[in-house]
N, C-alpha and C positions, 0 to 999 in steps of 0.2 A: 500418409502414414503418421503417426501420433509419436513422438518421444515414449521410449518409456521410463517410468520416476526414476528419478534417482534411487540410489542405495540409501538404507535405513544409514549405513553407518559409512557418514561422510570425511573419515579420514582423521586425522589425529586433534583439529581446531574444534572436534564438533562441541567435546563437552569444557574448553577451555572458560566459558562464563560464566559457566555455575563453578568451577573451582578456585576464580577468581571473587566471585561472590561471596565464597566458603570463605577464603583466605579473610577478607575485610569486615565481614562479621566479626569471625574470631578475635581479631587485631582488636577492630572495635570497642566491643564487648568486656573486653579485658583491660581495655586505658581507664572504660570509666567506671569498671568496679574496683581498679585500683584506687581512684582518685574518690574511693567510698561513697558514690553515689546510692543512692536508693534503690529497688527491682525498678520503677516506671523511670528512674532516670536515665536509668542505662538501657531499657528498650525505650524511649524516645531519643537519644542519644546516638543510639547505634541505627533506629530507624531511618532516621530523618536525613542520616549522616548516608546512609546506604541508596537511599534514594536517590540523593544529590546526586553522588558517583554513577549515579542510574541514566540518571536526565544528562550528564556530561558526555555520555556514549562511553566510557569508558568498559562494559561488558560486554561490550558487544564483539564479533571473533571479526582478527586481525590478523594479518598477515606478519608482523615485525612489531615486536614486543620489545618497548623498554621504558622505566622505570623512572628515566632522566624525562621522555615525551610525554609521560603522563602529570609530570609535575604542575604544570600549568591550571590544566585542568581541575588535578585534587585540590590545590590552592582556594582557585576559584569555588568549588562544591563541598569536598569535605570539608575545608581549614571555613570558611563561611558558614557554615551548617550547623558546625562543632560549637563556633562561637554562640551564635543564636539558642542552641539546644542548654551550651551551659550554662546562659547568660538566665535562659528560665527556667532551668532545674536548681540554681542557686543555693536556695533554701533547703532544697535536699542534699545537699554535697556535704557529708561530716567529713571533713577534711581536718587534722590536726595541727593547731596553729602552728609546725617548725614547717608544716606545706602551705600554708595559707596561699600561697600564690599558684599553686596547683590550677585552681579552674582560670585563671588567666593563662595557664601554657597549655591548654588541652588541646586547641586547635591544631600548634604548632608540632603537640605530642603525637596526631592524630596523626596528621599530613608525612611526619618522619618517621613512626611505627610501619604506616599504609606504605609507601615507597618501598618501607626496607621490605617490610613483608613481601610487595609485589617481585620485586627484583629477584630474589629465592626462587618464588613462586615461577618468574619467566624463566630465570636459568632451569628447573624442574620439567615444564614444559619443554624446550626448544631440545633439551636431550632425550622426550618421548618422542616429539616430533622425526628428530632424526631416526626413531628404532620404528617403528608405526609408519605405514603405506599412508601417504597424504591422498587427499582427496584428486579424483582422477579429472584430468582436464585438456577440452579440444582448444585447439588454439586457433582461430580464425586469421586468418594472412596469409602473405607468403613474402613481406619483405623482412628487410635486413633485421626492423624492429621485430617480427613476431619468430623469428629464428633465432634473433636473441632471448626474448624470454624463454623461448623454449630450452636455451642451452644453460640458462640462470638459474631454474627452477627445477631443472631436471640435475645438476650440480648440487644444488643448496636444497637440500628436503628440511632446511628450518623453517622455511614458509609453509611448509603444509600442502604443499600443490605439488603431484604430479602429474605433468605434458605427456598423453597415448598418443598424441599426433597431433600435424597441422591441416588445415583445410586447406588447398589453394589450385591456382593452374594445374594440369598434368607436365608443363614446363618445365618443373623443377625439379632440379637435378636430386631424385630420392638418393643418391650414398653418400651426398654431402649435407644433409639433414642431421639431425640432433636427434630426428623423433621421424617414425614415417608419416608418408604422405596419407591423407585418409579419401583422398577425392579432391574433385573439382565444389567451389562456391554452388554450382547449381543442386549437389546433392547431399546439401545441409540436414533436409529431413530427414534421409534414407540414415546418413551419419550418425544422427544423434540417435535413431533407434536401433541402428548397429550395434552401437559403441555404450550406448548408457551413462552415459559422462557423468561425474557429481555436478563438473561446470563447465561453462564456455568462456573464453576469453577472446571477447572481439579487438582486434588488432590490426586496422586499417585494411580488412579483405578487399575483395573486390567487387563483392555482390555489394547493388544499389539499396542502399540505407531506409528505403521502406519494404523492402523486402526481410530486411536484417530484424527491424522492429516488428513487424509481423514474427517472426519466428521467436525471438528473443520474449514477446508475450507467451508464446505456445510453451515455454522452456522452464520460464517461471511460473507457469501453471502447472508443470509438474515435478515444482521441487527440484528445478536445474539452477544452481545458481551461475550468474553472471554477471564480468568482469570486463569493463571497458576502455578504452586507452584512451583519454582526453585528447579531441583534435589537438594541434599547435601548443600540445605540450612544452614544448621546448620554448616557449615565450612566457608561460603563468600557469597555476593550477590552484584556484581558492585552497586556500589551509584549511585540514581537516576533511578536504572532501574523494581524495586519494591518499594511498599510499605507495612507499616508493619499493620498487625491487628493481634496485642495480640502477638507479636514475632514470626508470621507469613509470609513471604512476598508471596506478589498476585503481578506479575506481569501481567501487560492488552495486548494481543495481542491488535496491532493496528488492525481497520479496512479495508477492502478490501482496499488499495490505489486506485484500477482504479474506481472509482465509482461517480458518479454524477457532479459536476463542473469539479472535474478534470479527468473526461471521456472524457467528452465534451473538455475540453482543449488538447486531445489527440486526438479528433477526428478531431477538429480544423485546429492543426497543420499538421495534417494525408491530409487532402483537400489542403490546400497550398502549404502544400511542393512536393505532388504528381502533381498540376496543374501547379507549378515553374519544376520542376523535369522533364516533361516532354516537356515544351517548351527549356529548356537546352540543352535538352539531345536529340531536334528533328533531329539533323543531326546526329547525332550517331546511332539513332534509323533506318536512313533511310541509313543507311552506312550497319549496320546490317543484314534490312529487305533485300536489293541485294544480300550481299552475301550469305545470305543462299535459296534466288530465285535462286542462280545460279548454288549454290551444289547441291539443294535438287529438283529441275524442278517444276514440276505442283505439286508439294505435301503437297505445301500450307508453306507460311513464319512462322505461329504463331500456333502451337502447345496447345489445347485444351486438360485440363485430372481435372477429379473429384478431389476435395478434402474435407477434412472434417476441416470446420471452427469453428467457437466462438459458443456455447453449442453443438456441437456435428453436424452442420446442414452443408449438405454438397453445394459446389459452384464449379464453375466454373474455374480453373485458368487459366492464357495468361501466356505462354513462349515462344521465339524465337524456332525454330525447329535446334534441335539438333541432331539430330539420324535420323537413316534410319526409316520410316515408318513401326510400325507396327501394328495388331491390335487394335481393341480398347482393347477387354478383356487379349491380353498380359501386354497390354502399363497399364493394373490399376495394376497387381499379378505379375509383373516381375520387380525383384527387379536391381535395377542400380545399377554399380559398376564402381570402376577405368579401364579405358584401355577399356570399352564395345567399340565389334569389331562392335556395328551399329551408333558411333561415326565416325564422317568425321573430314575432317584438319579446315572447319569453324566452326564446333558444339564445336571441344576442347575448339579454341581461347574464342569460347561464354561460353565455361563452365568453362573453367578456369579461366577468369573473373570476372564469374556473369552477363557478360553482357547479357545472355537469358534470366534473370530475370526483366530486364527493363519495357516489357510489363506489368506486376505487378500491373505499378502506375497507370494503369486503374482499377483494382481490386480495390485499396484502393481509390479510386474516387467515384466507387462504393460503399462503404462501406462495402466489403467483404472480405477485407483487411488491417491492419495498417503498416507504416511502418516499425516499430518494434514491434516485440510480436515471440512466438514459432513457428519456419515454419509448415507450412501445412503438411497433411499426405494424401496418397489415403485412400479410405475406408477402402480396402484388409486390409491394414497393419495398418488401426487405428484401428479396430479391432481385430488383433492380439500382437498389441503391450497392448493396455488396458487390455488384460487378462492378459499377461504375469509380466510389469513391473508394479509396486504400482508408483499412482501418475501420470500415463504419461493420463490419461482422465482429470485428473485437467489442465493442460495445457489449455481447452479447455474453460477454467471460463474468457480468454480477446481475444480479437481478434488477429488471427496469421497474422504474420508479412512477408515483405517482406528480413528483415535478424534481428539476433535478437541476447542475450547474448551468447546463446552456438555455434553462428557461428562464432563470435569475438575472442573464445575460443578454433577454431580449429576444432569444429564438424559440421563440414559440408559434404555432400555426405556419402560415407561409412564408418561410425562410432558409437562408442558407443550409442546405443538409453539411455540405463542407466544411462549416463553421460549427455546425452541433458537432460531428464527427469529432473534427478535435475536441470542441473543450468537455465532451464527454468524457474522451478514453484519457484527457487531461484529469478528470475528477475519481476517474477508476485507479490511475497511475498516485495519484495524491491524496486517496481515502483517509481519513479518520471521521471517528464518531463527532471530532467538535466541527469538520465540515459539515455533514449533515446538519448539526444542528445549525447553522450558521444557514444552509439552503432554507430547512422548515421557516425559522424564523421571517426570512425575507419572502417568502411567499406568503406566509401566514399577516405578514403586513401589507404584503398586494393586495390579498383578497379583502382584508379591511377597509382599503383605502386609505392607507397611511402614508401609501409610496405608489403613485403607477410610475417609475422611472424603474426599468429591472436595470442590476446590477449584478 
């Protein structure tokens, strides 16, 4: 059984970014058309200045808002930013000589405006928070720690979070709970699709930790967010990467990265670079298709075989023909290897390459393909690898790729599936557009020969 998404409207934090955003514009905007700057000074000004506070994480929704914990940060971004921005709007600043010293204290003007302003702004917040149902949340545990949060969070609705129950043993004593019991660890699925949770807060349960991340992917693909308790908290917790309720730290898995705008800006770049890719690469392509017309006769240039794409749905893939012709039902259940004797002298060059993989960037044209993501599998063995290895059906949550992290890393052809597993659903966990580019790049200088060492 599947979760179902979360609620549109996740509780009083949902639209806290953009009213923070609202806030420092305004603030902004207004230091430096005091300080008589120009129209392009004060939107470069307030831009560049908004950004910063952008790239600091400072918009991002938070559990414990204050005004003193962000100083550091706006230091660093606005009060830096500020400088820079007024440093080259100079010329435009009509400032009148009893202010002449105006654009040397903007930064400082910036950083103590933005503070004060935010401060308002959090006390404003944290008194909606308290009138406003927080977002609803299952608590995964059942020790002293996840009984605690529960009775923290269910006391204090300044954070935004309210606890419908805990997961754990049947054990537990339910009338000395804070929140009821929702079930045992085993029936995590059945829960979340009962219950509809905004989040999860895992809390040292007692189901085993690859079962937890299986789930926890399922949870974030539909808009569940969740909330983790750092092992051995009570020894360190990098700054910045939790925060505290009650000498607690939750830290927030981020959300799926490939998902809406910047899906689309992967699929984007997927159609450009495959429709450039192909008129580049057309006399290669047709330098190719001959020679393997001429090794392989009437047996056809492009090599057709099932594969299993993005949720499990299987396509079509195009490869140059590399091998002697065999079956279809061989050519899905027989596994390839180094040195196979139905490899010819054109099929090596094209597999050693990559260049058989060219055909491809009609797949990703098609949209049955991206340039980067975990390569494809036949059925045969995406079925047998999903029983075997944990994790290797998650692969299947973006679209597989024409070469991707664990090929840049040496697994390619005959090798560890364990090893792809991970550093796949490591490269689906860590998406952005500048890793892609950073894949292409390194494969695009394999196939040149500028590098055969993958990395």
């Amino acid at each position: 059984m599947e979760p179902q998404a979360a609620r549109r409207t996740r509780g009083p934090r949902a639209g806290e970014p953009w009213r923070l955003l609202g806030t420092d514009l305004v603030v902004v905007a207004v230091i430096w058309t005091v300080a008589g700057s120009a129209w392009w000074a004060t939107l470069l000004g307030t831009g560049l200045t908004v950004l910063a506070v952008a790239a600091a994480g400072l918009y991002r929704q938070r559990l414990h808002l204050s005004a003193l914990d962000d100083v550091p940060r706006l230091l660093l971004s606005a009060g830096a930013v500020t400088a820079l921005a007024a440093w080259l709007a100079l010329p435009a600043l009509m400032v009148p000589p009893a202010l002449a010293a105006l654009p040397a204290l903007l930064p400082a003007l910036v950083v103590a405006a933005t503070m004060a302003a935010r401060a308002t702004t959090y006390r404003r917040l944290y008194r909606r928070r308290r009138r406003v149902a927080g977002e609803r949340a299952i608590i995964l545990g059942s020790g002293d720690l996840a009984i605690g949060l529960a009775e923290v969070l269910g006391a204090d609705r300044a954070y935004g979070i309210t606890p419908i129950g805990l997961v754990g043993p049947p054990t537990l004593t339910a009338t000395a709970l804070p929140v009821p019991l929702l079930g045992p660890t085993g029936e995590l699925a059945r829960i979340a699709t009962d219950h509809r949770p905004d989040s999860v807060i895992v809390a040292f349960p007692s189901a085993p930790d690859a079962e937890l991340v299986g789930l926890v992917r399922r949870w974030r693909r539909h808009g569940i967010g969740v909330y983790v308790v750092p092992r051995l908290f009570e020894l360190s917790v990098p700054a910045g990467r939790a925060e505290q309720v009650h000498g607690i730290p939750l830290e927030r898995i981020r959300p799926e990265p490939m998902r809406h705008v910047r899906a689309a800006a992967k699929r984007t770049i997927d159609v450009v670079g495959a429709a450039i890719g192909l008129a580049l690469a057309s006399p290669v392509l047709a330098a190719c298709a001959l020679a393997v017309r001429l090794e392989s006769g009437h047996a056809g240039v492009l090599f057709r075989q099932q594969r299993v794409g993005r949720d499990g749905k299987p396509f079509t893939m195009l490869k140059f023909r590399s091998m002697t012709p065999s079956s279809d039902r061989e050519s899905q259940v027989r596994w390839s290897i180094d040195h196979d004797d139905r490899v010819g002298p054109v099929g090596r060059i094209l597999r050693s390459t990559s260049l058989d993989e060219l055909p491809q960037l009609v797949n990703v044209l098609r949209g049955e393909m991206s340039l980067v993501g975990p390569r494809p599998e036949r059925p045969f063995f995406a079925e047998q690898f999903a029983r075997t290895y944990g994790g290797y059906a998650d692969r299947h949550r973006v679209p597989v790729g024409m070469t991707g992290w664990a090929q840049i890393h040496g697994l390619r052809g005959d090798t560890s599936i364990a090893h792809r597993v991970r550093l796949d659903n490591h490269y689906i966990e860590n998406w952005s557009i500048g890793l892609d580019i950073k894949i292409m790049i390194r494969t695009v200088g394999w196939m040149l020969g500028l590098s055969r060492r993958w990395r």
